[in-house]
N, C-alpha and C positions, 0 to 999 in steps of 0.2 A: 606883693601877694595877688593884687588884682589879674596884674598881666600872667603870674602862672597859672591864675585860676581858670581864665580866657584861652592861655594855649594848651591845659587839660580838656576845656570845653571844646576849643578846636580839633583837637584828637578824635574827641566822641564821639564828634562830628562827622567825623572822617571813614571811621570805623561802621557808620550805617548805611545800607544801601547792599546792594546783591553783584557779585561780579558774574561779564560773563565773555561770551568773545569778542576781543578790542586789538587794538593798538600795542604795540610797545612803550615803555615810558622808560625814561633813566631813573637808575638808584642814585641816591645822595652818598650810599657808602659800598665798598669794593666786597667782595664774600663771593662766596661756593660760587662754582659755573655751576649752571644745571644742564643738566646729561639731556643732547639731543634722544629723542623716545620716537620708535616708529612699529606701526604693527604691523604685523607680517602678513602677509599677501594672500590670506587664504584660499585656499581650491573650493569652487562650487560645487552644487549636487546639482544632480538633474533634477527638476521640476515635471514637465512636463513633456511628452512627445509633441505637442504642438508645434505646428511651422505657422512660416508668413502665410500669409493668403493670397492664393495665385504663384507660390515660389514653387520653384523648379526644384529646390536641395541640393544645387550645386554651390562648390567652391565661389563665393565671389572675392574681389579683389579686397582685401585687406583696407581700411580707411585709415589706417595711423599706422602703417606696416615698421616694424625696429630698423632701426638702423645699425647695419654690424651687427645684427641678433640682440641690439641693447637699446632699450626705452631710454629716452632722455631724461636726466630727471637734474633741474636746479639744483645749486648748493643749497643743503639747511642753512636757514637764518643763523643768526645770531642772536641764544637765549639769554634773557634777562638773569642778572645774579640777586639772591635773595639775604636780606644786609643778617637777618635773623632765623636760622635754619628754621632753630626750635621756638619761635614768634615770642620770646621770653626777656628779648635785651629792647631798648629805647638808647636814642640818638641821643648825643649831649646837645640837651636846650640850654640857649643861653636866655639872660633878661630878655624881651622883647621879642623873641621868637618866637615864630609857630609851625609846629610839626604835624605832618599826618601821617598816617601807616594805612597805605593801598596797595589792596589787589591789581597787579598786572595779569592778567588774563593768559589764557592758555593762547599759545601761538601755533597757529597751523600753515600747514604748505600742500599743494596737491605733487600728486607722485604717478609717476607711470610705470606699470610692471605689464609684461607680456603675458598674454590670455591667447591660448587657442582658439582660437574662432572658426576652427573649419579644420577637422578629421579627415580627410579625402580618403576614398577606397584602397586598398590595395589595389598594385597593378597583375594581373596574370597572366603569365606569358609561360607559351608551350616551342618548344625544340625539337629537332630530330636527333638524338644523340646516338645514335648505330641500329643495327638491326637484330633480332630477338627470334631464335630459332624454334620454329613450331611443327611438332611431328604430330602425325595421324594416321591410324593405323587404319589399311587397307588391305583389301581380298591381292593379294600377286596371283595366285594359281584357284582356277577354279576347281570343283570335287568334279571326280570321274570315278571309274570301276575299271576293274581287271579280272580276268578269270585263273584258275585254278585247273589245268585238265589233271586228271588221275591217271597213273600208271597202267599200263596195259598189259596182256600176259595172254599167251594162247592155251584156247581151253579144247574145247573136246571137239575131235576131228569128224568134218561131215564129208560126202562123198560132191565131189570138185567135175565128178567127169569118170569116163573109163579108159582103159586103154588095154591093149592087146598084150597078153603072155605069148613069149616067146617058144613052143610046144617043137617046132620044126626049123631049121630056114627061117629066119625072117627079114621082113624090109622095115627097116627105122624113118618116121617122120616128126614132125615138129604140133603141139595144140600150148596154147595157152591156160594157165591155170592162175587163179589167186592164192597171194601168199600170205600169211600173217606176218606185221614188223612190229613184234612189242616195242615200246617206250616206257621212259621214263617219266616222274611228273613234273608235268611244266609251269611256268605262271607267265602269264603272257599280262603287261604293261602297257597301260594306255598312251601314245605318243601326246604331245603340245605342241600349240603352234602358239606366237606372240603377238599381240593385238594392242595396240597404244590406247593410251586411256588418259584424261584429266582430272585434275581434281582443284577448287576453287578454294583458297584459304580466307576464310575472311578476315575481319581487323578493323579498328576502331583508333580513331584517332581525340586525344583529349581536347579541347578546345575552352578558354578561359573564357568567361564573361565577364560583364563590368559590375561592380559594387553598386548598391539599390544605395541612393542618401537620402536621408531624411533630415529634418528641421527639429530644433529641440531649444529648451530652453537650460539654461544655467545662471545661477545665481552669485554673484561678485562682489566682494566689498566694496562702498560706495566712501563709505567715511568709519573711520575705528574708532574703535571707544577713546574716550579722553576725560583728562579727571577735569572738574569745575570746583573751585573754591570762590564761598561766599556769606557774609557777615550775617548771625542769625542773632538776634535780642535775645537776651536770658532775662530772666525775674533775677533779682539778688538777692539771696537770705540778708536778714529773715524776710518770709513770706508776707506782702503787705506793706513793706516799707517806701514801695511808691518808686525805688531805685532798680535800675537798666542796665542790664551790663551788656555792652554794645560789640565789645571787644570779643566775643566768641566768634571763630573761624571755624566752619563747617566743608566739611569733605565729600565729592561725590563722584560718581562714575558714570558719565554719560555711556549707553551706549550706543555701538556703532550703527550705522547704514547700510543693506545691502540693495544692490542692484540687479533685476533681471536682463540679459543680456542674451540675442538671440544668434543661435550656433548653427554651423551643418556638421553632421556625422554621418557616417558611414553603417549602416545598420548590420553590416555581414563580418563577423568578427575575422574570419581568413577571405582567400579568395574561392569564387565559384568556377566550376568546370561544368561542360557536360560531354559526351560522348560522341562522336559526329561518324556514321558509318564508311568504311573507305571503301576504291574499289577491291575488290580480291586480286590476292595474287595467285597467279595459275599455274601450273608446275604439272609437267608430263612424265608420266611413268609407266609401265608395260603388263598385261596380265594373260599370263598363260592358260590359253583354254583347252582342257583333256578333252582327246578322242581316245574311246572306249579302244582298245583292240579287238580284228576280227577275230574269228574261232575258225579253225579250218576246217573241212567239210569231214565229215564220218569218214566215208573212203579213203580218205587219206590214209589210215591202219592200218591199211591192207595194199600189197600191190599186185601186179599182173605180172607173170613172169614166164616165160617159154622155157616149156623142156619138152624134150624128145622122147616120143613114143613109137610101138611099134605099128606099122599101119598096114603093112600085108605080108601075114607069117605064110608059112606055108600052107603051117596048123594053127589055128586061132584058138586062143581062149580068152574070151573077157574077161577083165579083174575091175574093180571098182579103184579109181584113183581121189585118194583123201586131199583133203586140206585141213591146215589150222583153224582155227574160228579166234581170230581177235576180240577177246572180251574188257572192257575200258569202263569206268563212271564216265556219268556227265560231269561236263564242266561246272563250278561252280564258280557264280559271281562273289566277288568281293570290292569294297569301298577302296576309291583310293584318295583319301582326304585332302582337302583344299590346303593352300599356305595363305597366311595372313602376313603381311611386314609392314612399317612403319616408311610411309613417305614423310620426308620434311622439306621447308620454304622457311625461306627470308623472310619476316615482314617489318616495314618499319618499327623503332620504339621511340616514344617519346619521355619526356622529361617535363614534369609539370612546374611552374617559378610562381613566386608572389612576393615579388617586391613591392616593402610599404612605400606608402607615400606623405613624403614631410607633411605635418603640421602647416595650418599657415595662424600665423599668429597677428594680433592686434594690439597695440598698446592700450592698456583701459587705466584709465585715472581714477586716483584715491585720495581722496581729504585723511589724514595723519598730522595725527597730534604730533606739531614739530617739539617743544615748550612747553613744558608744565606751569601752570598758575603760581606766579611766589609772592611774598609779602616783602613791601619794602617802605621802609618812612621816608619823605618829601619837604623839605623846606619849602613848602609855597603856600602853607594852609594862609589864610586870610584873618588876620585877627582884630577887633577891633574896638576900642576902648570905650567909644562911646557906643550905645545901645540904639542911638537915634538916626547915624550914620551907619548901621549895620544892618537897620532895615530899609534905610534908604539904598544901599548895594542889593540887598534880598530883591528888592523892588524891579531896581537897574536887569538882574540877572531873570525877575521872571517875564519883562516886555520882552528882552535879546531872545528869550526861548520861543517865546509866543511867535515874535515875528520871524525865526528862524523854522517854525512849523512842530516846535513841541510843546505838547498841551500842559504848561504849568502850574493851571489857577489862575485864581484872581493875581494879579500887582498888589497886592496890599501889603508886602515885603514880609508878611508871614512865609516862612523857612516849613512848611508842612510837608507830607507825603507824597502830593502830588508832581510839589516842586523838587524833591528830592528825585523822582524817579524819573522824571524831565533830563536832571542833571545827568545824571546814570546814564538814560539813553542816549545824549547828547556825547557824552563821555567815548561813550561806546564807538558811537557813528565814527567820529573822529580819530579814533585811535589814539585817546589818551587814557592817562590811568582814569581807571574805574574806580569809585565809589562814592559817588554821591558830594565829593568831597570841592569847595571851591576853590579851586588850587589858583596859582600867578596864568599858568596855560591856559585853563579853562576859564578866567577872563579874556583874556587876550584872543581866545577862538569865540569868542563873542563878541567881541570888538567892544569890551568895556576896559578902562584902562587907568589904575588907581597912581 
């Protein structure tokens, strides 16, 4: 009875104290693997526009650049099995044995995923890709005028001259006279002559410029949430009875860490151009300039013409010799309208490009919960029948702490609070199971040895 009562005490024993991140320990019995766990890689926000101080916002070189586009990352360990999913079953004690049931601790590992660290510009890039036909319209023929003469007609006959009746005998001689030549209406057209001319096309050529970069900040996971399990005292009903119940396991969620991490990007979402003026292209073509037509002179309606009269009759008698009288309008002016046509030229065209530019990435590391916290019993709790040799080990184990640099208390082999969370950290440091508990390891890392 004694010794089960000792390795129940030892149990209780076992079960106080806080777990937290330690060591791996072996189970006493085979059960569940536990499911490697990793969280996922979250994307940052931007923070802030701030840069370095004194940085330029260019690309610099990558400091953990991927290899093959893929971050290194070790195998996950290998997680502990838990003997008890539902912490509900106990080891078979025999006589004289002593068991405990501890927390092994969450297990982690760091991990590297690729983070872009540097956005670079687009590149912009301009071409000549053929020529781009451009008309304009221009004066060909300049305005002139033409006239209009009106029809002519002879009117009422005036006296030209005389000439002698023939009354006896006569002699015949020659006088000149004007004669009327009606016409019809004419339009007389102003002739051109051709005169070369130029004309200057202008044109604009694209030209890309570089991306403005600027400095920013983004924020990264540093470490992911991970659950912590560890032993909390309860009162027992009824309320007052002075009894502990040691054995409640408490559940929680750490969470994660993030990291600020300093970026360049590109502040111009495409690429920029601006316009750069070329020289023109010059292109000749010809423009007719109207001369008015002349008008011919009045007299011209009229001509001179000889006939023959008589110049010494025998017997004379004067007669009055007629003529027509050409009667005509004046000319009138009229417009003879300009031409206007479409000169065209070649001029270069272009083709505007904006090829992006890769990402340059970094490897950034992340602490991930490899191993979740499980429960498992231990055959190595310390039992010990006599009460006087068990504060004499209390004792042993709180010098070993003191001189190994954990603040345990006094030596006076009381088993207190102090000395318990000595243990624990002690536990911890080392990478043994956690809790508080005196196990065969945790003498032996103290170099006490029963």
């Amino acid at each position: 009875m004694r010794k089960g009562r000792l390795a129940a005490g030892a149990m209780i024993f076992a079960l106080i104290g806080f777990a937290a991140e330690a060591g791996l320990a072996q189970g006493a019995f085979p059960g569940q693997g536990q499911q490697v766990i990793e969280d996922d890689f979250a994307g940052g926000q931007y923070q802030d526009k701030g840069g370095w101080p004194g940085g330029s916002g260019q690309c610099l070189p990558p400091q953990n650049p991927p290899k093959g586009g893929q971050c290194y990352n070790p195998p996950p360990p290998v997680c502990p099995q838990s003997d008890c999913p539902d912490g509900q079953c106990s080891p078979p004690i025999k006589p004289g044995e002593c068991w405990s049931q501890c927390i092994i601790p969450a297990k982690f590992r760091i991990v590297s995923k690729p983070v872009a660290t540097c956005q670079p510009c687009a590149t912009p890039g301009v071409h000549q890709n053929g020529h781009t036909t451009v008309s304009k319209e221009v004066l060909l023929r300049t305005p002139s005028h033409g006239y209009k003469i009106p029809a002519s007609n002879c009117g009422k006959q005036q006296v030209a001259g005389q000439k002698w009746v023939k009354v006896a005998d006569a002699e015949y001689g020659k006088m000149k006279i004007k004669k009327c030549i009606p016409h019809k209406e004419q339009t007389l057209w102003p002739s051109y002559r051709s005169e070369p001319r130029q004309l200057a096309v202008p044109y604009t050529k694209p030209v890309g410029l570089p991306g403005q970069m600027e400095t920013a900040w983004i924020t990264v996971p540093a470490q992911s949430s991970w659950e912590h399990l560890y032993r909390k005292a309860t009162p027992c009903p009824p309320n007052g009875s002075g009894m502990t119940d040691c054995s409640a396991v408490c559940s929680e969620i750490k969470p994660g860490k993030r990291q600020r991490i300093r970026i360049s990007r590109c502040k111009d979402k495409g690429c920029r151009f601006t316009q750069q003026t070329m020289p023109p292209v010059v292109v000749s073509y010809n423009v007719e300039i109207g001369i008015p037509p002349q008008l011919p002179p009045p007299a011209e309606s009229c001509r001179v013409d000889e006939i023959t009269v008589m110049i010494k009759p025998p017997v004379y008698q004067q007669v009055d010799v007629m003529e027509s009288v050409c009667e005509s309008g004046k000319p009138v002016s009229f417009p003879v309208p300009g031409k206007k046509g479409m000169v065209t030229a070649k001029v270069p065209s272009y083709a505007k490009t904006c090829k992006p530019n890769a990402p340059v990435y970094d490897c950034v590391q992340q602490k991930v919960q490899a191993c979740k916290p499980v429960m498992v019993w231990r055959q190595e709790a310390i039992c010990q029948d006599d009460g006087k040799s068990y504060t004499s080990l209390i004792g042993q184990v709180q010098t070993a702490l003191i001189q190994a640099g954990y603040p345990a208390g006094p030596a006076d082999g009381a088993l207190h609070e102090q000395t318990k969370q000595a243990i624990w950290k002690f536990q911890e440091d080392k990478g043994l199971a956690v809790g508080g508990t005196l196990t065969k390891e945790t003498l032996e890392a103290l170099g006490i040895y029963q």
